[in-house]
C-alpha positions, 0 to 999 in steps of 0.5 A: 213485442213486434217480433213476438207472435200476436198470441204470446205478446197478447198473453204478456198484455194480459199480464201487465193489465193485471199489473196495471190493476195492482198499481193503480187502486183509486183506478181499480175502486173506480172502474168496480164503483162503474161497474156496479152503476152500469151493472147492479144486477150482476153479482160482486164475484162477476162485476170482479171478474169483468173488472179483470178483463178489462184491465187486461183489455187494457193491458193488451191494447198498450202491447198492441200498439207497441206492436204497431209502432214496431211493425210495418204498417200494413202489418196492422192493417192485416189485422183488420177487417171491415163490416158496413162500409157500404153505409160509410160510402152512401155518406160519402157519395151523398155529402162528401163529408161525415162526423164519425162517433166513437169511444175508447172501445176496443183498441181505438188507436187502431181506428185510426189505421182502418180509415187506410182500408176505406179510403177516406182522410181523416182527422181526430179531435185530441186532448194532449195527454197529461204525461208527455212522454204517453203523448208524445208516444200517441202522436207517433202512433197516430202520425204513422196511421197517417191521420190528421191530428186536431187539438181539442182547444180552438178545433172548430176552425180545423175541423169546419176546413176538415170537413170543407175539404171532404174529409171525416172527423171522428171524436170520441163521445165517452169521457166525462166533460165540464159542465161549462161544455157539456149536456146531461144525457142517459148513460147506464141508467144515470145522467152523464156529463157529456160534450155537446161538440159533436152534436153541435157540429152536426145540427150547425153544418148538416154533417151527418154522423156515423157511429163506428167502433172496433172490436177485438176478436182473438189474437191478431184480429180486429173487427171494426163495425161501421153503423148506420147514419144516426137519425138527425133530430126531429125538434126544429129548435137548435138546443133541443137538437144537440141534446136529442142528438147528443142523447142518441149517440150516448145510447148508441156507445153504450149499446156497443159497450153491452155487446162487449162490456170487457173493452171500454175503458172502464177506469175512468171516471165517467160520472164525476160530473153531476148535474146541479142540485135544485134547492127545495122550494 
């Protein structure tokens, strides 16, 4: 793959995300069931031919970071352009330190070679993967780009020595959480169980949060678009703050889902979770 140019590998993607498709039919069901929830104005042949696209978005993703594996480093970074960094530096020059929200949009793994470009450390909150093989394989991705790799279970103490230090954070938002951990926020339309971690670091520390997603653009170029610092929460009470807040940035990944709906994950089961049923009085 390494030695392929990026057009051929990235046409042998899109072949193995249709495989992936084929062998994958409860993924399959999901990611159309999604997609009918997200979009129910569209009709059954486009929401099929969205679902293709972004099975072969995943598709090339995984040649895409076989890619980075295979090459040298600054071949990946060549891959990348920056737009708003300057919002990123007035965080920076203001409070040495920043949450950044993401999602598993575009190639996210790429993400966590863009910080070289900007020049300020970061870490990840990360779940281990369920197989060991995939994990072990991320790990080696995310060591190369030279990022602090946090886990997900006991990452308060890490990420507050994180952000001691004057570095980002970055989580991603996306994913359906536990209700134990989680608040229930507008996404598409429907309530979506969502982690309140972020939301909750950012109202106990002031850490602000920059929204910053990746696109793919054609064969070898990425675009990573850096946002705005999310508002903080204009309620003074604590709870309500990490559910206004944790509210804006779900409606901030969705708006960067219907810019370029074919890139986000859509096989996953984002409304698995629902909230609990009121009985009837």
């Amino acid at each position: 793959m390494a030695r392929l140019p990026a057009a051929a590998a990235l046409g042998l993607g899109r072949r193995l995300g249709d495989a992936l498709a084929l062998a994958m039919p409860r993924r399959r069901r999901i990611t159309l069931d999604n997609l009918a929830l997200a979009f129910p104005e569209l009709s059954c042949t486009a929401r099929r031919g969205l679902a293709r696209r972004s099975w072969q978005h995943l598709g090339m993703t995984v040649v895409e970071l076989a890619r980075l594996l295979g090459r040298p480093l600054d071949a990946t970074l060549g891959e990348l352009c920056l737009d708003g960094v300057e919002h990123l530096r007035r965080v920076m020059d203001e409070h040495g330190r920043a949450l950044v929200l993401t999602a598993h949009f575009g190639n996210w793994e790429y993400l966590t070679a863009a910080h070289r470009l900007a020049g300020y450390p970061l870490s990840i909150v990360v779940r281990p993967l369920d197989s060991p093989v995939l994990d072990r394989l991320a790990a080696a991705m995310r060591r190369k780009t030279g990022v602090a790799l946090i886990e997900k279970r006991g990452a308060l103490r890490p990420v507050l020595e994180a952000l001691r230090r004057g570095g980002l954070v970055a989580i991603l938002l996306d994913q359906n959480a536990a209700r134990r951990e989680s608040v229930f926020v507008p996404f598409f339309g429907r309530t979506a169980s969502t982690s309140r971690s972020l939301a909750l670091l950012a109202v106990r520390t002031g850490a602000p949060v920059v929204p910053i997603f990746i696109r793919r653009e054609g064969p070898g170029r990425h675009r990573v678009v850096i946002e705005p610092p999310l508002p903080r929460p204009a309620v003074n009470d604590p709870e309500q703050a990490v559910v206004e807040l944790t509210a804006r940035c779900t409606q901030t990944i969705e708006a960067a889902i219907r810019h370029t709906p074919e890139q986000w994950l859509w096989s996953h089961d984002r409304w698995r979770t629902r909230p609990p049923t009121v009985a009837p009085a």
